[in-house]
C-alpha positions as CSV (number, residue, x, y, z in Angstrom):
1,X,0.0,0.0,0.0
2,X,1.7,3.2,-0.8
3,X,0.8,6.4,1.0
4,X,1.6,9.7,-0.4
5,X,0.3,11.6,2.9
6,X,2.2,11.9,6.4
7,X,0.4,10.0,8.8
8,X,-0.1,11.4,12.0
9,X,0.2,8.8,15.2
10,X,0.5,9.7,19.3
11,X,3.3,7.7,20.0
12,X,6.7,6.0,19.0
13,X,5.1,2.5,18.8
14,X,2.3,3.5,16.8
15,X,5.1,5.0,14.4
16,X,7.0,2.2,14.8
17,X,4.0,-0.5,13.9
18,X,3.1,1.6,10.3
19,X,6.7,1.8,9.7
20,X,7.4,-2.0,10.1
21,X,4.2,-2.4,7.5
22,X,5.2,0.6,4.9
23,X,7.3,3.1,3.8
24,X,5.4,6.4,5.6
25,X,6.1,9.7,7.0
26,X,5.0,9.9,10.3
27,X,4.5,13.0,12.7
28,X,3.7,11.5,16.5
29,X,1.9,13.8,18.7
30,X,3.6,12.5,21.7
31,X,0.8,12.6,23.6
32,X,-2.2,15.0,23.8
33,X,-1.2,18.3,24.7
34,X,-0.5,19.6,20.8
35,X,2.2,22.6,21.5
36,X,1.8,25.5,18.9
37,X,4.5,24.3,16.7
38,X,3.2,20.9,16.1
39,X,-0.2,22.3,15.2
40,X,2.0,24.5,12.9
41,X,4.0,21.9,11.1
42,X,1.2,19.6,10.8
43,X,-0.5,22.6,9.4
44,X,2.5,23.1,6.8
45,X,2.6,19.6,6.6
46,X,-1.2,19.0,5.1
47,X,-0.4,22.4,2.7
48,X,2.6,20.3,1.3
49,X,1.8,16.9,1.0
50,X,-1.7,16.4,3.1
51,X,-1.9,14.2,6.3
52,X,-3.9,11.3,7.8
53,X,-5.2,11.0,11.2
54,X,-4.5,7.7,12.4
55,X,-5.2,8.3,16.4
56,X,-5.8,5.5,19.0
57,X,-9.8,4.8,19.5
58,X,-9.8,5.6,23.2
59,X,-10.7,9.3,24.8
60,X,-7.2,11.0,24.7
61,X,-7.0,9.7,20.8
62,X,-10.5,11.4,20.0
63,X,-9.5,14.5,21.8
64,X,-6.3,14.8,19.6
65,X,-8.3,14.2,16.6
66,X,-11.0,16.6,17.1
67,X,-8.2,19.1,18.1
68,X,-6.2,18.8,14.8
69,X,-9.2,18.6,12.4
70,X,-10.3,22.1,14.3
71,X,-6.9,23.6,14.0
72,X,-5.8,21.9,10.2
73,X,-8.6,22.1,7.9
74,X,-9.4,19.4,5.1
75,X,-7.5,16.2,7.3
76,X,-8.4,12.7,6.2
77,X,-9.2,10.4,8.8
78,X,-8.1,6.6,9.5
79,X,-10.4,4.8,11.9
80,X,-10.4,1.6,13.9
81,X,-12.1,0.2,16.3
82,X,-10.7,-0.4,19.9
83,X,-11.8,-4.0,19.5
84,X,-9.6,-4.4,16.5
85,X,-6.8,-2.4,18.3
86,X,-6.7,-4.2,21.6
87,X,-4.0,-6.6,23.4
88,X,-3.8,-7.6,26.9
89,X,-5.8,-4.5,28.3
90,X,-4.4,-2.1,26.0
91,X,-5.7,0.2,23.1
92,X,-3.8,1.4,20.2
93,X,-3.1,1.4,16.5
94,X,-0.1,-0.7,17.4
95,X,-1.8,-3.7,19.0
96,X,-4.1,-3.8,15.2
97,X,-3.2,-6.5,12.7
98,X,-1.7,-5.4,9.1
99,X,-5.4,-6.2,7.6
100,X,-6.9,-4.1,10.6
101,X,-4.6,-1.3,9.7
102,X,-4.5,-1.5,5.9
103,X,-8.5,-1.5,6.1
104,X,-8.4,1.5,7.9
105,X,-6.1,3.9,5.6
106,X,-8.1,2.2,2.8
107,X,-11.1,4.0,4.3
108,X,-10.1,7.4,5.0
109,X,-12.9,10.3,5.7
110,X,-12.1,14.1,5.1
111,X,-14.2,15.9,7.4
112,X,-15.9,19.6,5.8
113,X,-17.8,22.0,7.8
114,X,-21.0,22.1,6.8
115,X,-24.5,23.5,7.8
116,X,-26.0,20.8,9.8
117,X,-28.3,18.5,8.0
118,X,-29.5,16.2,11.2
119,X,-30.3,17.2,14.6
120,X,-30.7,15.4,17.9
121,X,-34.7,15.1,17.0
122,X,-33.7,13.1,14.0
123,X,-31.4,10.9,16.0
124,X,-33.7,10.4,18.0
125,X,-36.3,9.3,15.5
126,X,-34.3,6.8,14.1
127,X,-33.3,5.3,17.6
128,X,-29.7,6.4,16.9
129,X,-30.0,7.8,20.9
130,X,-32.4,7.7,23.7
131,X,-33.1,4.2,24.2
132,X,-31.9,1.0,24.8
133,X,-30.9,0.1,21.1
134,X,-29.2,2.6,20.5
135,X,-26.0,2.0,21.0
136,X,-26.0,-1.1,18.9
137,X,-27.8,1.0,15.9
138,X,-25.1,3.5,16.4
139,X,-22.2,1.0,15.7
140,X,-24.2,0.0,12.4
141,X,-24.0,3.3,10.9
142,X,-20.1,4.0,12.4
143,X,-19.1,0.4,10.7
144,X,-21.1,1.1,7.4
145,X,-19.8,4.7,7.3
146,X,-16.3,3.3,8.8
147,X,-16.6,6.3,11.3
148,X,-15.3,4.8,14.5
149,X,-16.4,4.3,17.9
150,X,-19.6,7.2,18.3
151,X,-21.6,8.3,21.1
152,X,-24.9,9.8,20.0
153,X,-23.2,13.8,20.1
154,X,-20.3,12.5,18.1
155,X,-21.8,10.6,15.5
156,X,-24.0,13.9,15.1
157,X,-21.0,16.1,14.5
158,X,-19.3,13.2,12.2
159,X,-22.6,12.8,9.6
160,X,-22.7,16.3,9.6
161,X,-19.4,17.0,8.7
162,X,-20.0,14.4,6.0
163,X,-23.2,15.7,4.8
164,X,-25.1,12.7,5.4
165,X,-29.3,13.1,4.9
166,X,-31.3,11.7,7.3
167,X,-33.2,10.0,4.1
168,X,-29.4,8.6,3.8
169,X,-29.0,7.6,7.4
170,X,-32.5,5.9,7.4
171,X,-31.5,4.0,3.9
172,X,-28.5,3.1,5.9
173,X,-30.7,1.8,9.3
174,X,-32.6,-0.4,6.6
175,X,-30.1,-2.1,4.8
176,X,-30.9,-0.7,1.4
177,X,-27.6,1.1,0.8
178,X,-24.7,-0.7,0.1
179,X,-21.7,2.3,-0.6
């Protein structure tokens, strides 16, 4: 798989992992407090050559996400799921298999800001939040869509940033899309 983008990771083993799979540039965040010079060169960094986020699908990965794609506009997005990115208690893109990974940067999302399509109502009218099916419904669409791990106020923010319908997201509920 060749990748023409630097991949942004949080640590040395998540660099070390893609770099064992592929040749790759890789910026680690080294953590999640993002100084104002590695939210520059990742800015300079996407203007040159673009970059994937490629975070760990626990809290302090989502947090640097949602910080970069506020601060560095027009980021793809690599997701996986913490089940597919666990070992012995632990969460990260370095405990994912090759497939696991290679799926992932197969499936990248570039986030726009939009006007908002869908509301909370329309969650709620699909059963995407507020009752006891909800989570599992939610993990349908984040698995179709390859979004990641959502609760119901993330998986808002994501469709809309996609520009996903509700008529969509009800097509999707249903079965009778297939993209």
């Amino acid at each position: 798989m060749e990748i023409k983008e630097t991949i942004i990771v949080e640590g040395k083993n998540d660099a070390a992992r893609l770099k064992g799979m592929m040749d790759v540039n890789i910026i680690t965040t080294e953590g999640t407090h993002l100084s104002k010079e590695k939210i520059l060169l990742i800015k300079e960094t996407q203007q040159k050559c673009g970059v994937i986020i490629f975070t760990d699908p626990d809290y302090p990965g989502y947090m640097i996400r949602e910080r970069i794609n506020n601060s560095v506009p027009g980021c793809k997005n690599a997701f996986i799921t913490s089940d597919k990115a666990r070992y012995r208690g632990k969460v990260g893109v370095e405990h994912a298999t090759k497939e696991e990974i290679t799926k992932a940067l197969a499936n990248l999302i570039t986030y726009q800001i939009n006007e908002p399509r869908l509301n909370y109502e329309q969650l709620r009218s699909l059963g995407l939040i507020g009752n006891k099916e909800s989570n599992k419904l939610r993990l349908q669409i984040s698995k179709h869509l390859n979004l990641g791990y959502c609760n119901g106020k993330t998986l808002l923010k994501r469709l809309n940033m996609l520009d996903i319908t509700y008529e969509k997201l009800a097509m999707i509920l249903q079965g009778d899309i297939d993209e």
